[in-house]
C-alpha positions as CSV (number, residue, x, y, z in Angstrom):
1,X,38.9,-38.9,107.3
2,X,36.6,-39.7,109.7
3,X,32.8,-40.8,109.7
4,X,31.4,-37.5,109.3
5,X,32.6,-36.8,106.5
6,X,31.4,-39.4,104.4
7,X,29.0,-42.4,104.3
8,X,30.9,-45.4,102.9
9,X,29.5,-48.3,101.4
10,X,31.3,-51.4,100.1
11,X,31.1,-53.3,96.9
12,X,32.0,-56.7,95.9
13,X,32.0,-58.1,92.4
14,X,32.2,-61.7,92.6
15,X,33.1,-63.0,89.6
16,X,34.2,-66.4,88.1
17,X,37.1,-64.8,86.9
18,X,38.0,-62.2,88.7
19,X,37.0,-60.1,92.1
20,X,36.4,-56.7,92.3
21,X,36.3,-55.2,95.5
22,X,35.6,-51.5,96.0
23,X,34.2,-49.0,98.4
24,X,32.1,-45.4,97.3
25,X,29.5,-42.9,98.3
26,X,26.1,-43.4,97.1
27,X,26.4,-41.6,94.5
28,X,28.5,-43.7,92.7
29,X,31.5,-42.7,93.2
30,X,34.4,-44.7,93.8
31,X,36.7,-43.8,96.4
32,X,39.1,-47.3,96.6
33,X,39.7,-50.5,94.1
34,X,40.8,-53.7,94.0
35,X,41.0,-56.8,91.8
36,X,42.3,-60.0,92.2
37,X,41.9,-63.3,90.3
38,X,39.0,-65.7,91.5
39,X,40.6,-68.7,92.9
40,X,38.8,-71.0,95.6
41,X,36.4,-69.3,98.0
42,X,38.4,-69.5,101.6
43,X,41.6,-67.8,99.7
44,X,39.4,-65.3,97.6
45,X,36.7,-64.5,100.9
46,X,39.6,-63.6,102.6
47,X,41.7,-61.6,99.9
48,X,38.1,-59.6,99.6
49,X,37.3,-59.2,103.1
50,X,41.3,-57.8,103.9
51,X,40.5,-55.3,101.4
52,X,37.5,-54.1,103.3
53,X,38.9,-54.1,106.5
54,X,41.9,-52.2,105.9
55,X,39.3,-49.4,103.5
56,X,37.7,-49.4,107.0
57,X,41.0,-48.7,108.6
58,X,41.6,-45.7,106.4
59,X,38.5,-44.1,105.9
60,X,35.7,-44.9,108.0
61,X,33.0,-48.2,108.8
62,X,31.2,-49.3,106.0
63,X,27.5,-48.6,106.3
64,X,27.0,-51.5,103.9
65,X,28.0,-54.0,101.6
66,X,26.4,-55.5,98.2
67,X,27.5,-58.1,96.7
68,X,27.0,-58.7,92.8
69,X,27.6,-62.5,92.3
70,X,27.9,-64.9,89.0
71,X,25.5,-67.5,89.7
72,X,23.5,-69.2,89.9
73,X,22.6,-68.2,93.3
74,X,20.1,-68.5,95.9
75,X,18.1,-65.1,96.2
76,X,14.9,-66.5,98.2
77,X,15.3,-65.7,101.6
78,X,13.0,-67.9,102.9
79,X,15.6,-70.7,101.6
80,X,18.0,-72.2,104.0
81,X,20.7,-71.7,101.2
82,X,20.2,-68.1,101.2
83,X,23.3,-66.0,99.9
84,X,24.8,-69.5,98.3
85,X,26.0,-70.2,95.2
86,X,24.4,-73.2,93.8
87,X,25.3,-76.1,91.0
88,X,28.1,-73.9,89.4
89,X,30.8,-75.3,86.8
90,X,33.4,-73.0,88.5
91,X,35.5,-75.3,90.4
92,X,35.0,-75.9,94.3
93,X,32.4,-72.9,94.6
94,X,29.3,-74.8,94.4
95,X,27.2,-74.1,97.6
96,X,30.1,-71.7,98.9
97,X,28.1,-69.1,101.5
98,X,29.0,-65.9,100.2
99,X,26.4,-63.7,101.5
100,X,27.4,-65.2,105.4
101,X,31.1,-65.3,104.8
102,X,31.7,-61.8,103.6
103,X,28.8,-59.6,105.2
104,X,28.6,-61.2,108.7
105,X,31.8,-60.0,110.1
106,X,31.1,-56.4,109.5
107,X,27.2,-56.6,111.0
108,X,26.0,-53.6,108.5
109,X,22.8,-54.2,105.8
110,X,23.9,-56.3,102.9
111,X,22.3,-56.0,99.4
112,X,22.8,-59.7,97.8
113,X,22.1,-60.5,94.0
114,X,23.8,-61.6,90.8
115,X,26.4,-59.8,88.8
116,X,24.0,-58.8,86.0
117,X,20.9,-57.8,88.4
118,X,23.2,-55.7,90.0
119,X,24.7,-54.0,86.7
120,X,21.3,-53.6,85.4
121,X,20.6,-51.8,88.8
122,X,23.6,-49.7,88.4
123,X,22.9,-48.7,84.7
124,X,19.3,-47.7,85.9
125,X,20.2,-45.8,89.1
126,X,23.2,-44.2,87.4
127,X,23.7,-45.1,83.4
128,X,22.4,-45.7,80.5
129,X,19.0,-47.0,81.7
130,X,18.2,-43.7,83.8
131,X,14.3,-43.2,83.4
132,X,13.3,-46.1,81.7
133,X,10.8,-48.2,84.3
134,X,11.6,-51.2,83.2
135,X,14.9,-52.7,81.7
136,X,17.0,-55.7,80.8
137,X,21.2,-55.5,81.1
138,X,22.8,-58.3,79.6
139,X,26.1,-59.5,79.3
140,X,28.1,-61.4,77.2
141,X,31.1,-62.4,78.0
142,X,32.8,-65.9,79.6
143,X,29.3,-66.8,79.7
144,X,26.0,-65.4,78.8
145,X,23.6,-64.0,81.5
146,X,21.0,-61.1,81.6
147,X,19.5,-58.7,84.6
148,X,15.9,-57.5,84.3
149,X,14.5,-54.5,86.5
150,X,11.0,-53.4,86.6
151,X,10.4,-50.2,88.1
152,X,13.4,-50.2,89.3
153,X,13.4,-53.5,91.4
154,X,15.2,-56.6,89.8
155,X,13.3,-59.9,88.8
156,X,13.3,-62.9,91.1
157,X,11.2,-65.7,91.1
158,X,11.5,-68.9,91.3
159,X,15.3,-68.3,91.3
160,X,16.6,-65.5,88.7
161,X,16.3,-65.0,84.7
162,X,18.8,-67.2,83.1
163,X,18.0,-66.2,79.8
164,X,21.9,-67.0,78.3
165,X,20.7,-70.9,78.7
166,X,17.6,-70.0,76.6
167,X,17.4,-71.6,73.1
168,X,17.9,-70.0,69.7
169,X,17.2,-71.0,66.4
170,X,20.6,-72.2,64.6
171,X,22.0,-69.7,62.3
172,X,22.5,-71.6,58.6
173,X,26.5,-71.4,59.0
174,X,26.3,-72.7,62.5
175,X,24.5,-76.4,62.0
176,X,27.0,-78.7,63.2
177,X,28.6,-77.0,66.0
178,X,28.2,-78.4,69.4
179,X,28.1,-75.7,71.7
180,X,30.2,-75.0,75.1
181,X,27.5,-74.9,77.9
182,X,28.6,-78.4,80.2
183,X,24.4,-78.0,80.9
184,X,23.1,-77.6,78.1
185,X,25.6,-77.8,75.2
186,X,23.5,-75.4,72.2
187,X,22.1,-73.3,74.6
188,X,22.5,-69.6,73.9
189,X,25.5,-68.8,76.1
190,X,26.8,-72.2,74.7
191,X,26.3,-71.2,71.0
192,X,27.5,-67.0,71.5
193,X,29.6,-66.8,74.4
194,X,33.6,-65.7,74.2
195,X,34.8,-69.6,74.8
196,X,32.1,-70.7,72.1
197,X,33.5,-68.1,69.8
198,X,36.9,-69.2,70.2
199,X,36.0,-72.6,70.1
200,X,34.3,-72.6,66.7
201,X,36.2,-70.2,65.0
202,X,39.6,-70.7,66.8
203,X,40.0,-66.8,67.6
204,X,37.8,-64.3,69.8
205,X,35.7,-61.8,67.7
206,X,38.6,-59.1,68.0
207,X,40.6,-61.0,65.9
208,X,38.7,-62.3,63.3
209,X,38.3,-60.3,59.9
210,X,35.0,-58.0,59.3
211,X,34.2,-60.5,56.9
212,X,34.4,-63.7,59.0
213,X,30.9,-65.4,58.9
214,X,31.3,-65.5,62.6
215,X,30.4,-62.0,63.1
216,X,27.2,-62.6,61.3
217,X,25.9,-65.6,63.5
218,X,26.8,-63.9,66.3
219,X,24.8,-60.6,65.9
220,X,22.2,-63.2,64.8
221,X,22.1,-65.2,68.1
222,X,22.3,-61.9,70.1
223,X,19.4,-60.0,68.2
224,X,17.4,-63.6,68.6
225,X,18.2,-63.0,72.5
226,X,17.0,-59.5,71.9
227,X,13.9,-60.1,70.0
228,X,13.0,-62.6,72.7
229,X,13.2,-60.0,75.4
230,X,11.2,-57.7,73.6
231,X,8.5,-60.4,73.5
232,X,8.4,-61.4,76.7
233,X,9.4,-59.1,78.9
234,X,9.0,-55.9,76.6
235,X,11.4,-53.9,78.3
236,X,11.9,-50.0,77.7
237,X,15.5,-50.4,77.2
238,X,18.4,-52.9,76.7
239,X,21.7,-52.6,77.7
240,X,24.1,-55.0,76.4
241,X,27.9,-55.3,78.4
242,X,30.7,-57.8,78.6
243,X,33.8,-58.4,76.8
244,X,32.1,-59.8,73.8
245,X,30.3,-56.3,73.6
246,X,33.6,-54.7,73.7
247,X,33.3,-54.9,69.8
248,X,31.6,-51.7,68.6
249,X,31.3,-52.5,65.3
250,X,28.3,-55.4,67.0
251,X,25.8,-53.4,68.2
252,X,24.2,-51.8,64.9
253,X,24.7,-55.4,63.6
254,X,22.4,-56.9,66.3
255,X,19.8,-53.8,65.9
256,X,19.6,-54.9,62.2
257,X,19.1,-58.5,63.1
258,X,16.4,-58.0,65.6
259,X,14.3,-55.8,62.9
260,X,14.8,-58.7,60.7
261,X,13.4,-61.3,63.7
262,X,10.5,-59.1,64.7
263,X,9.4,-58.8,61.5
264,X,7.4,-55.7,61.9
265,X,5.1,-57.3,64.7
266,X,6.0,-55.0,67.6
267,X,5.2,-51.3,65.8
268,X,6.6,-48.9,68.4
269,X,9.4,-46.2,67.0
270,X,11.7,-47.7,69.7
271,X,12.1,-50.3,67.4
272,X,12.1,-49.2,64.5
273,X,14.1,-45.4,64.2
274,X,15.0,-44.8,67.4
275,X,16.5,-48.3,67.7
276,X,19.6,-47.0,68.3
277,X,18.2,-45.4,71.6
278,X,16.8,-48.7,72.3
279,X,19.6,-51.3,72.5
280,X,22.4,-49.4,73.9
281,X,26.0,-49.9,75.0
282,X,26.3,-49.4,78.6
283,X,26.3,-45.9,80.7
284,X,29.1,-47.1,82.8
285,X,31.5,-48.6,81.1
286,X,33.1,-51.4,82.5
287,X,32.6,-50.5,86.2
288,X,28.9,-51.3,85.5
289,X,29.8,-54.7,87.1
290,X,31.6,-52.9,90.6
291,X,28.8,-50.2,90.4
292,X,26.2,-52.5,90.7
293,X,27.5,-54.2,94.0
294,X,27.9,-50.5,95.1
295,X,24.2,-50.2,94.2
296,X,22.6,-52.8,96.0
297,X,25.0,-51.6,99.1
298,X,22.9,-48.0,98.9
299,X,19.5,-50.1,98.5
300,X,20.5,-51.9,101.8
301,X,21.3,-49.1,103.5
302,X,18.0,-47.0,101.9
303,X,15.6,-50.4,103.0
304,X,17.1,-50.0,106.1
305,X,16.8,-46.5,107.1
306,X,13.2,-46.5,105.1
């Protein structure tokens, strides 16, 4: 295969956990895949940019790269620390340059942005957000973050949302629990992440009974996070991901919960009977995450050539 037969564009996932390195068309197809555990960053680069090299080897040269990264990061490009991870509890990665280690060797565009930006571009440009102008993806998983899109074109400011270390009202079962965030302690992600789940209740949500109270606080935190969206950002759609989310049974347990929150006060059909088309699983499955870095690649290119 040579380059005129396909435009190839490469994908990172960077993840605290684990990398997932990929290369596809733009239209979202994959075409090769690899994942590796996250260890430190020179080991990790290299394991990710070896993939690359040798997908270039076989197919054809990448006509750019994204790169979807847990954060926080730096997104302002005006900002010395461009492409950087910042204050991170994942060991040894603070201030890593991850933008500048893995784009500049192969001198194509680069599309750079966090993990859940990036799946909420995916799930709009491919998924279960298709149409709707603006949109939040969240995910809950290891930790707690969320991506927000509005017309297509993801949120920054003065860094990113972080809405996972936003703060909900306790749930009456869940008063003297600590939380798990090394920040923030009670913080959302601290209160309803996987290691908070298993931490309070000594099993993750797949294990526990239907009637454990711990399924109950947390489709109550998560519709909180959800009514607060709807508040304040007042997206068209949500789209909620991650291991946590895995659980099917959650979903129409959260959609109750924010009814409950919102009280009535927003009166759009969204929220009421369509709610089900409102706070959806995602489009893509669990390559939302790998999509998404493969996403910002095409916007690279597309900002490029535009």
């Amino acid at each position: 295969m040579n380059s005129a037969d396909i435009r190839l564009f490469g994908a990172i996932e960077a993840g605290g956990t684990k990398f997932v390195c990929a290369v596809g068309d733009a239209e979202g197809r994959l075409l090769r895949e690899h994942r590796f555990a996250t260890t430190e960053p020179k080991a990790t680069i290299a394991e990710a940019l070896a993939f690359l090299r040798g997908a270039e080897a076989e197919l054809c040269r990448i006509a750019a790269l994204g790169i979807a990264s847990f954060g926080p990061v730096e997104l302002d490009r005006r900002s010395p620390r461009y492409g950087r991870i910042l204050r991170t509890p994942k060991p040894g990665w603070s201030d890593a340059d991850l933008l500048g280690a893995l784009a500049e060797p192969f001198g194509c565009p680069a599309g750079f942005d966090t993990d859940v930006n990036a799946a909420a571009s995916a799930e709009y440009r491919w998924g279960a957000a298709a149409g709707a102008d603006s949109m939040v993806y969240v995910t809950v998983g290891t930790g707690i973050g969320g991506g927000v899109l509005v017309n297509g074109e993801p949120l920054h400011g003065l860094l990113h949302p972080e809405i996972g270390h936003s703060y909900p009202r306790r749930h009456p079962f869940d008063r003297d629990f600590v939380g798990v965030c090394p920040f923030h302690g009670d913080c959302l992600e601290g209160l309803a992440c996987g290691p908070a789940i298993a931490a309070r209740s000594g099993a993750s949500l797949d294990q526990l009974p239907h009637g454990h109270p711990q399924w109950d606080i947390e489709a109550d935190y998560l519709a909180q996070l959800c009514a607060n969206l709807v508040v304040t950002v007042s997206p068209r759609r949500i789209v909620m991901g991650g291991g946590v989310m895995s659980q099917q049974r959650l979903l129409p347990m959260i959609r109750d919960r924010l009814q409950v929150w919102l009280r009535g006060y927003i009166d759009r059909p969204e929220l009421s009977t369509n709610i089900h088309e409102y706070i959806v699983a995602p489009g893509l499955g669990a390559k939302s995450g790998v999509l998404g870095a493969l996403s910002l690649a095409v916007r690279a290119a597309e900002r490029t050539s535009g």
